[in-house]
C-alpha positions in Angstrom: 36.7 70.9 90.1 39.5 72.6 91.6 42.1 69.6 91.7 41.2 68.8 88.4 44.8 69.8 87.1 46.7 68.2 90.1 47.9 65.2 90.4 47.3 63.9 93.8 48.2 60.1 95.3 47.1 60.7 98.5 45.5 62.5 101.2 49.0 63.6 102.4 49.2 65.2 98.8 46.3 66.9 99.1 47.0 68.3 102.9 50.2 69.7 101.5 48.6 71.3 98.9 45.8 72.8 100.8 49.2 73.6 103.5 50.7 75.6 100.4 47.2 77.5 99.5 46.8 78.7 103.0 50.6 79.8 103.2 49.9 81.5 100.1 47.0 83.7 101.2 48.3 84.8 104.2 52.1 85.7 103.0 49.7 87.8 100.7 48.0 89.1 103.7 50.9 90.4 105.0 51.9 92.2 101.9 48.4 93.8 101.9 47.7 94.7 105.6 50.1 97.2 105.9 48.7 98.9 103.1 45.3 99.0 104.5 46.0 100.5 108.1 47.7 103.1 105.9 45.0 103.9 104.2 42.5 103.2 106.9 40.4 106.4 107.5 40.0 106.5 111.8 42.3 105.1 114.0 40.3 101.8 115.0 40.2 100.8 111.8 44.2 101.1 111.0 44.3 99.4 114.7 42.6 96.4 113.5 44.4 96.1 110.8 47.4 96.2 112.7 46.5 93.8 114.5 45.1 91.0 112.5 48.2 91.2 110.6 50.2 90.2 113.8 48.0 87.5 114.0 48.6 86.5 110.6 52.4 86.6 111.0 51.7 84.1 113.6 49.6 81.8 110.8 53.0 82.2 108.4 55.0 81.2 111.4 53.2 78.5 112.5 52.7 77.1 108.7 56.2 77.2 108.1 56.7 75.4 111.5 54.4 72.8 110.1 56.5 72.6 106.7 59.6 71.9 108.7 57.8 69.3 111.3 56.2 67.1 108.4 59.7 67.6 106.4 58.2 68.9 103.1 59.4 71.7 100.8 57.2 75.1 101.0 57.2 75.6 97.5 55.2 79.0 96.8 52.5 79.3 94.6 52.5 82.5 92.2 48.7 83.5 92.0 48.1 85.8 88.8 46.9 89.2 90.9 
């Protein structure tokens, strides 16, 4: 089981935790996009790249926004790659 190593009290424990996973994939997102409309191979492809990672920017903000609203700390995770 995934939590197995967490300790969590509550549900608001484990909605900041899954909070923290998704910031964590999609601040990795927009490290990796970039790199993928560069090496896209036709120009629709690097466009759609471009612009999901917009729309991932948007995620971050939002997420962030969320850590502020709910007054938590957005403690990142550092995922072995």
């Amino acid at each position: 089981m995934r939590f197995s190593a967490l300790k969590l009290d509550s549900l608001r424990d484990l909605l900041i935790e899954e909070l923290r996973d998704l910031y964590n994939a999609e601040t990795q997102l927009v490290d990796a996009l970039p790199k993928m409309a560069e090496a896209a191979s036709s120009h629709e492809l690097k466009s759609a790249f471009e612009h999901h990672l917009e729309e991932t920017r948007r995620h971050v903000s939002r997420l962030e926004s969320i850590f502020k609203q709910i007054d938590e700390n957005l403690r990142v995770k550092h995922v072995k790659r």
